[in-house]
C-alpha positions as MATLAB code, in Angstrom:
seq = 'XXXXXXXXXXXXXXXXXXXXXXXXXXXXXXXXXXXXXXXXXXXXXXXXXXXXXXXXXXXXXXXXXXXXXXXXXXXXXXXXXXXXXXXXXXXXXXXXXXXXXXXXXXXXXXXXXXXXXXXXXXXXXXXXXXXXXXXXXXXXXXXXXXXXXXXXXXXXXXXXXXXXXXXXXXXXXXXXXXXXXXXXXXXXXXXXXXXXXXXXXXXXXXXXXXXXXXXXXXXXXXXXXXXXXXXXXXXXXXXXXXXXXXXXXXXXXXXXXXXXXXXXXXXXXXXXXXXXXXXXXXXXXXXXXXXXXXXXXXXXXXXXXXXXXXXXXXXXXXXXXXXXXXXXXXXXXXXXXXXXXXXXXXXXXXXXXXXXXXXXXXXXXXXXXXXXXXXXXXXXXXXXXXXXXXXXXXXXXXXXXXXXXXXXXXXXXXXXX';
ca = [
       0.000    0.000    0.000;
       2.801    2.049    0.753;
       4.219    1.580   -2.372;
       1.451    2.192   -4.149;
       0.879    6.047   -2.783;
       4.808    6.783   -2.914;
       4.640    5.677   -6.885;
       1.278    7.793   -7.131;
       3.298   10.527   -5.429;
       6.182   10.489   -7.618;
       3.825   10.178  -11.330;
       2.273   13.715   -9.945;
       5.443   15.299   -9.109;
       6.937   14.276  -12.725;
       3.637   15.234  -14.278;
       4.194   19.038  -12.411;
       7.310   18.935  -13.705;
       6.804   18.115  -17.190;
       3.794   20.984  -17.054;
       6.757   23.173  -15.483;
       8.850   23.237  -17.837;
       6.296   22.801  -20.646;
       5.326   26.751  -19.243;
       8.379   27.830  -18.606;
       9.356   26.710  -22.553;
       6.196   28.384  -23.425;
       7.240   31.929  -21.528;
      10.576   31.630  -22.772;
       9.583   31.609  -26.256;
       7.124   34.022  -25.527;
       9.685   36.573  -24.458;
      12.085   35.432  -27.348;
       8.984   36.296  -29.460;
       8.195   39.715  -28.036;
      11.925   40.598  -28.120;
      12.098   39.873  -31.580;
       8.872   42.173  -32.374;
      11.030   44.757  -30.068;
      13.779   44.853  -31.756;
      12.255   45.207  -35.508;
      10.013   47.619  -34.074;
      13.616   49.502  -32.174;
      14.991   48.695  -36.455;
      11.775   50.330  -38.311;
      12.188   53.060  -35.895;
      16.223   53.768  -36.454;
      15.176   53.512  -39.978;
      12.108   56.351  -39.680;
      14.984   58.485  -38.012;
      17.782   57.361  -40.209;
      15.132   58.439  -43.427;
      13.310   61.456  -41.269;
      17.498   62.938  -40.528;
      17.901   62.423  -44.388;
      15.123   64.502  -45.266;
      15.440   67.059  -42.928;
      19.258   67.478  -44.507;
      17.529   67.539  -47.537;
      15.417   70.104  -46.729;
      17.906   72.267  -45.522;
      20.441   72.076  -48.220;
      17.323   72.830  -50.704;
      16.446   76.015  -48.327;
      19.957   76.792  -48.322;
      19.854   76.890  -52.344;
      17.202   79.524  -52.590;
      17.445   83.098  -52.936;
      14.562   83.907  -50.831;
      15.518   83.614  -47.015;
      13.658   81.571  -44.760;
      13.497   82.046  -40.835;
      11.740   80.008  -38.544;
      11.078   80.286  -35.221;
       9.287   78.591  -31.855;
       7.050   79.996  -29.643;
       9.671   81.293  -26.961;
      11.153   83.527  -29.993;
      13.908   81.250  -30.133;
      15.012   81.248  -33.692;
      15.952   77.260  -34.799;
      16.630   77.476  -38.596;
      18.001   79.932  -41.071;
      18.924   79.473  -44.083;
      22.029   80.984  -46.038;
      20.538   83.454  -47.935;
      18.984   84.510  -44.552;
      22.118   84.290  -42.481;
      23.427   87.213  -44.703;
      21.781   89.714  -43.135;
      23.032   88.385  -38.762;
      26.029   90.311  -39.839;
      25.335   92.344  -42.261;
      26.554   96.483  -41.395;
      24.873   99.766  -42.685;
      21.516   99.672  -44.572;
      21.199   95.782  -44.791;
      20.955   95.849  -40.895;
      17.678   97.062  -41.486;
      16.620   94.327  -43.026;
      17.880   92.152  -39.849;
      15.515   94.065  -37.636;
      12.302   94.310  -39.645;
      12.612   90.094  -39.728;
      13.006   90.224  -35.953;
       9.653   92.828  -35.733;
       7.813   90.880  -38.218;
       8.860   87.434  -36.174;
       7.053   89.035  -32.876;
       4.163   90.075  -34.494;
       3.586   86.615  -35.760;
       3.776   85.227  -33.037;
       1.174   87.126  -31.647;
      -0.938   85.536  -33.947;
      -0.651   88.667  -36.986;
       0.663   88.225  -40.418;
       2.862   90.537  -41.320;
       3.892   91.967  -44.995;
       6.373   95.156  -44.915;
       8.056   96.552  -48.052;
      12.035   97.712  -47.076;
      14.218  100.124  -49.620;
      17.709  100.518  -49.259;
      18.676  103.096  -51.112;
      22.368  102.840  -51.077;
      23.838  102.999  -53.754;
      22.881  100.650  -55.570;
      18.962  101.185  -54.599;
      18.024   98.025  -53.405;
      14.440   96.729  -52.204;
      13.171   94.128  -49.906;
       9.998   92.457  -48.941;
       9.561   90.933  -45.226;
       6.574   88.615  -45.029;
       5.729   86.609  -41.369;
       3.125   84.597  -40.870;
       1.922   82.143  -37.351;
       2.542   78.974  -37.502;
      -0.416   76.818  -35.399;
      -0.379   72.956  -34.453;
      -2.950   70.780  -36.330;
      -3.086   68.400  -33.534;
      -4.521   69.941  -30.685;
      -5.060   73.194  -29.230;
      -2.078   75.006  -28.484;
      -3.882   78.313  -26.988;
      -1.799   80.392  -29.947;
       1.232   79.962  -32.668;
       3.438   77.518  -31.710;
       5.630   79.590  -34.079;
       6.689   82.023  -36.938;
       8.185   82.093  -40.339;
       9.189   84.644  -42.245;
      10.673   85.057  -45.420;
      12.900   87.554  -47.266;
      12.790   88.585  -50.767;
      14.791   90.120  -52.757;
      12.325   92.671  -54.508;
      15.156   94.884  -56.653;
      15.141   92.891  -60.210;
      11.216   93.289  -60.044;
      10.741   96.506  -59.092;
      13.285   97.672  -61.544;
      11.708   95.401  -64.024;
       8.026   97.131  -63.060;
      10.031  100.722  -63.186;
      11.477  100.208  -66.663;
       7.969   99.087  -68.185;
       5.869  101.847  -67.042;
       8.527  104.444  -68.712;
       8.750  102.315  -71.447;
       5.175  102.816  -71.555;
       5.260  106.592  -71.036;
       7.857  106.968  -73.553;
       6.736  105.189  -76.166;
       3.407  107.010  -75.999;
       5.209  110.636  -75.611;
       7.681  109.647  -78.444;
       4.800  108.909  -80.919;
       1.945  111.539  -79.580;
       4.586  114.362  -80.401;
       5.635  113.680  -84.290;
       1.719  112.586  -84.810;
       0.195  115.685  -82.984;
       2.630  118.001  -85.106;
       1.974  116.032  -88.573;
      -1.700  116.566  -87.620;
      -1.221  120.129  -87.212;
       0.838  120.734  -90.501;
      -1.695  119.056  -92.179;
      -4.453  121.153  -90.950;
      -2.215  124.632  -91.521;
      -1.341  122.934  -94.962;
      -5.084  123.001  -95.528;
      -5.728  126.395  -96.588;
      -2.480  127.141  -98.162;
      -1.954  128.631 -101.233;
       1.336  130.176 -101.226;
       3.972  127.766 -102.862;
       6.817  128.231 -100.809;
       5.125  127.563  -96.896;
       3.475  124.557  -98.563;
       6.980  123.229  -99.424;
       8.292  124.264  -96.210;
       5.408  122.721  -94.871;
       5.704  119.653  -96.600;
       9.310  118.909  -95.527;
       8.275  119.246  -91.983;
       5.834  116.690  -92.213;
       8.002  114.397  -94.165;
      10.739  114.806  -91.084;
       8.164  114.314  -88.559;
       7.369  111.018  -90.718;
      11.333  109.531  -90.676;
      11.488  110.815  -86.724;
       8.032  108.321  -86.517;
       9.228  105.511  -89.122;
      13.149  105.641  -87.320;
      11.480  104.939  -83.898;
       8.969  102.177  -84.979;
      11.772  100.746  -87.297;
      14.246  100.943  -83.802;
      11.388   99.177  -82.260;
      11.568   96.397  -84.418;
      15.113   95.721  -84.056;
      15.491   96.298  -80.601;
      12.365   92.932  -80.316;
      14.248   91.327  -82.263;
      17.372   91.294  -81.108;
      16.054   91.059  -77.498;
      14.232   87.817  -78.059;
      16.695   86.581  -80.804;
      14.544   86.132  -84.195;
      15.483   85.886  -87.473;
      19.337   85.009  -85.919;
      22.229   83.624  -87.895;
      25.224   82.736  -85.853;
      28.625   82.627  -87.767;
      32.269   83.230  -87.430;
      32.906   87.105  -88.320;
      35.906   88.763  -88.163;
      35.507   92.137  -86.257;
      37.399   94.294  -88.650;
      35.136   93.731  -91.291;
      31.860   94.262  -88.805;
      33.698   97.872  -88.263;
      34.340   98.814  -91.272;
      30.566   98.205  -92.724;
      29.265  100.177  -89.406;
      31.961  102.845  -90.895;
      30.650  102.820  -94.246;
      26.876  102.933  -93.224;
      27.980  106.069  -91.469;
      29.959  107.794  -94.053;
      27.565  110.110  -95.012;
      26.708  111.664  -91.631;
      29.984  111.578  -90.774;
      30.575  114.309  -93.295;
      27.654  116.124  -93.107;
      28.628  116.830  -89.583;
      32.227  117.232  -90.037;
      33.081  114.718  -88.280;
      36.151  112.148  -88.804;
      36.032  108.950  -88.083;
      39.392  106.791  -87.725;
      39.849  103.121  -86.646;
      42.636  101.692  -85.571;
      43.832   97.974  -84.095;
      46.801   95.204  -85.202;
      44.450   92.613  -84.780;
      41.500   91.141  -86.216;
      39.746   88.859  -84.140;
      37.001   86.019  -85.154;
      33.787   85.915  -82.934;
      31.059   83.694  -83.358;
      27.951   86.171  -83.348;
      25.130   87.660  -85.520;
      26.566   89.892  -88.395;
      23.236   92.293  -88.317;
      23.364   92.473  -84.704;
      26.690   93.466  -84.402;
      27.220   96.028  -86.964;
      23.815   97.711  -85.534;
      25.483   97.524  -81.767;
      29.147   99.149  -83.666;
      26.790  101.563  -86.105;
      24.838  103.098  -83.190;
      27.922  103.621  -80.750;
      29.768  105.428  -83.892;
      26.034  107.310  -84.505;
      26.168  108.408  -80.808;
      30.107  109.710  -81.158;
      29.496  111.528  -84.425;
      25.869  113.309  -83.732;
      27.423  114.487  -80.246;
      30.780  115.588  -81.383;
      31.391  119.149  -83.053;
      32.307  119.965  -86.467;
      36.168  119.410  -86.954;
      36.434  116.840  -84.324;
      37.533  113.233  -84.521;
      35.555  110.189  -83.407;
      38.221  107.110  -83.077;
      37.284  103.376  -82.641;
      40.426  101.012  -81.298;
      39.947   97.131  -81.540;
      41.967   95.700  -78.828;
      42.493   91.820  -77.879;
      43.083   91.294  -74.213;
      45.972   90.617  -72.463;
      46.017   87.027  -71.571;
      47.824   88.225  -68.356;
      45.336   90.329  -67.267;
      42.195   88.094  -68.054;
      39.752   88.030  -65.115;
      42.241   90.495  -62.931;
      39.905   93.281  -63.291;
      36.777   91.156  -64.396;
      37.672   90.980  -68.316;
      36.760   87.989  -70.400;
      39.670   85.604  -70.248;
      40.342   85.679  -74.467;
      38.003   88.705  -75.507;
      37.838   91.560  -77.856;
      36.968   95.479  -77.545;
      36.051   97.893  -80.025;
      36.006  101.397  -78.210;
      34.585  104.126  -79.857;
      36.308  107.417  -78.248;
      34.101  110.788  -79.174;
      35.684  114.593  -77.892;
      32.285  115.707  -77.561;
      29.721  117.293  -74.726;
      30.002  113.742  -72.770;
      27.631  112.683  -69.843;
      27.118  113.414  -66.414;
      27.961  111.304  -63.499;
      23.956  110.863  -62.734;
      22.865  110.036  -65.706;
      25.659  107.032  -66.453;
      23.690  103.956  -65.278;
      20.435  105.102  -66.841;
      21.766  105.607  -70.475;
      21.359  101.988  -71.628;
      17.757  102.013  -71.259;
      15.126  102.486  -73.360;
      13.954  106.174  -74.843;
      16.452  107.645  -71.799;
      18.239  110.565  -73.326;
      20.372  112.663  -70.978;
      19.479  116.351  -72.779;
      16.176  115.301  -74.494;
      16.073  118.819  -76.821;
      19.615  118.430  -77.808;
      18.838  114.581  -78.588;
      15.592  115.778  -80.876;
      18.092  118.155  -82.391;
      20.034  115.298  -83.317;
      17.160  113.120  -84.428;
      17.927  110.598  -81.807;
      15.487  107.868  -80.556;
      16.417  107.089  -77.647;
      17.004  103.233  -78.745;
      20.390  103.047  -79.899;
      22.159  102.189  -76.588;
      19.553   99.694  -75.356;
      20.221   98.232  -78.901;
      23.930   97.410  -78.053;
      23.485   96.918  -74.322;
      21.045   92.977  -75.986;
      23.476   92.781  -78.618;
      26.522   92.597  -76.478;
      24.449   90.205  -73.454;
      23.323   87.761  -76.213;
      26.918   87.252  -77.345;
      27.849   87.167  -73.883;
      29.863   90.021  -74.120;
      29.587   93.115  -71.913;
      29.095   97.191  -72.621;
      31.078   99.590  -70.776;
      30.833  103.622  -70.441;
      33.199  106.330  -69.177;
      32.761  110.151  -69.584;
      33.944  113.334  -68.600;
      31.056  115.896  -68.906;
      32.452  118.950  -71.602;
      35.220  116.561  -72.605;
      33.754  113.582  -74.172;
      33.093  109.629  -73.694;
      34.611  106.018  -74.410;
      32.220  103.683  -75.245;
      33.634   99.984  -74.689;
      32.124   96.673  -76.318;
      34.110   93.313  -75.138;
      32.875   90.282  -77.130;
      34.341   86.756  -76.290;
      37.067   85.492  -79.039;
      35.804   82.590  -81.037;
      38.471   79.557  -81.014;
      38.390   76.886  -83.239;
      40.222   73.419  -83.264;
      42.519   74.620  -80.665;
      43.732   77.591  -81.766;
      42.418   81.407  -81.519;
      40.095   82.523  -84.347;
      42.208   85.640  -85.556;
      44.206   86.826  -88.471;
      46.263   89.352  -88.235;
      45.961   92.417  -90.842;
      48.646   94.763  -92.100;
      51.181   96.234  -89.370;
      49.255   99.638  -89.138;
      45.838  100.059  -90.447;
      44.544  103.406  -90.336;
      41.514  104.439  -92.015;
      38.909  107.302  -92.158;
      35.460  107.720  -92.940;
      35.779  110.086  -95.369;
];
């Protein structure tokens, strides 16, 4: 009997343990189980970091490449991101400082929940002009009570409002260049009416036939100047710059010697470029039109072609293999105000002396597209009473290695006459 209970005793005990360490099997690969979910859950989440610190570097470096600055900033006024074009202005000095504390105004006024928009001009020199926009940021996840932050942006206004400033003369201009010649052909016609005496009708005549070349030379400028500025009807080539002179010479001749005027070139080379023959000889015909309408009688307008000095190249800004045709008048020159204005459209400095000279205003703004669409550049420097140098610098065309020029004759000297 005794036997029996101690071997009933010992079954139970081996069935406790085999139930035992079935459960302790069982939480053992439960927890081996639930540490493997935790640790691809602790991967996916390295990963959402890893990809989430990717992005925000991203971000940044595609902030950083705009030209509009971006600040943003919490709650506290605690700015946490700038971007480069916005760090310009921590340290900038004089006027730009300005632009440093209108951010820091427009920031506080966000965050109190306004959005801001404040115009900022600079006027320098150069005249520059800024826009400073802020605006809240609020959570979209619960209620904060108020911004949980501000952003505000910079922009660089200048291009535009110059842009803006240039069309609405443009505008004026145009309509003031044309209402004059067709008000006065209007009235010559009506005084040319009644007329019976010969010689006012002739006079009269003449008039209106000037005051239709002053209307036909500005529409005709017109043209040109659209389509040089967006490009039609152009035929690249290699030209050699002596030869684009000396047509712009000989299209000149004859008012060169109505006025009195000589013209002389000179150079001892005769560079190739790669340009538009029409477009060039226009940009060399209207510098030499300038020189010769605003020199006096017995004076001498002088055009140099010059290559650059390879030494020199990009020392001073110059095109590294370029050359320049400067066309040197002795004549009433410009003043220092009126130098960065002179390249635009219908902008004359003495606008009777310029309808004297039958001027229409286009001729500079001509050259200034001709020389930017053969990436070239257009220089000016003047002495008021004493006269002006105006500078064209075209790149040099090479070819196969070598530097598209031939050189002419020793000296070349030559005159319009």
């Amino acid at each position: 009997m005794i036997g029996w209970v101690v071997a009933a005793a010992a079954a139970i005990v081996a069935v406790i343990a085999v139930a035992v360490a079935s459960h302790a099997r069982q939480r053992a690969a439960a927890a081996q189980a639930l540490a493997e979910q935790q640790r691809v859950a602790l991967a996916d989440v390295e990963r959402e970091l890893s990809r989430n610190a990717q992005l925000e570097g991203q971000l940044a470096q595609a902030l950083d490449a705009m030209s509009i600055g971006v600040i943003l900033c919490r709650a506290d006024d605690t700015v946490v991101f700038r971007n480069q074009a916005a760090e310009n202005f921590v340290a900038a000095r004089h006027g730009r400082a300005l632009v440093e504390s209108a951010v820091q105004e427009a920031l506080r006024a966000a965050l109190a929940g306004e959005t801001v928009e404040r115009p900022i001009e600079l006027f320098g020199p150069p005249l520059t002009s800024f826009v400073v926009r802020a605006v809240p940021l609020v959570s979209d996840v619960d209620d904060f009570g108020g911004p949980i932050g501000a952003l505000a942006l910079v922009e660089d206004a200048t291009e535009r409002h110059r842009v803006d400033q240039v069309r609405r003369d443009f505008v004026a201009n145009i309509s003031h260049e044309l209402r004059t010649p067709v008000g006065a052909i209007g009235l010559l016609a009506e005084t040319l009416h009644d007329e019976v005496d010969l010689e006012t009708i002739i006079r009269l005549s003449g008039r209106i036939v000037g005051e239709v070349d002053r209307v036909a030379a500005t529409i005709e400028d017109l043209l040109e100047l659209s389509r040089i500025e967006f490009g039609d009807e152009t035929d690249i080539d290699e030209l050699s710059i002596r030869l684009i002179v000396d047509e712009a010479v000989a299209r000149l001749r004859a008012a060169s010697e109505q006025h009195g005027v000589d013209v002389v070139v000179s150079g001892s080379t005769s560079p190739v470029v790669r340009g538009d023959r029409r477009q060039l000889t226009s940009a060399v015909f209207n510098l030499l039109d300038n020189a010769v309408k605003f020199s006096a009688p017995g004076t001498t307008v002088s055009v140099e072609v010059t290559k650059s000095d390879p030494t020199r190249a990009g020392a001073e800004g110059d095109l590294a293999d370029s050359v320049t045709i400067s066309v040197t008048d002795h004549g009433v020159g410009i003043p220092l105000r009126d130098l960065d204005r002179i390249f635009e459209r219908f902008y004359r400095v003495d606008r009777a002396r310029s309808r004297g000279t039958g001027g229409t205003g286009l001729g500079l703004a001509i050259v200034r597209h001709v020389a930017s669409n053969h990436g070239g550049d257009i220089t000016v420097s003047s002495t008021e009473g004493e006269g002006s140098v105006f500078s064209l610098v075209l790149p040099v065309h090479r070819s196969r290695g070598r530097v598209g020029f031939t050189p002419p004759p020793a000296t070349t000297l030559e005159t319009a006459r």
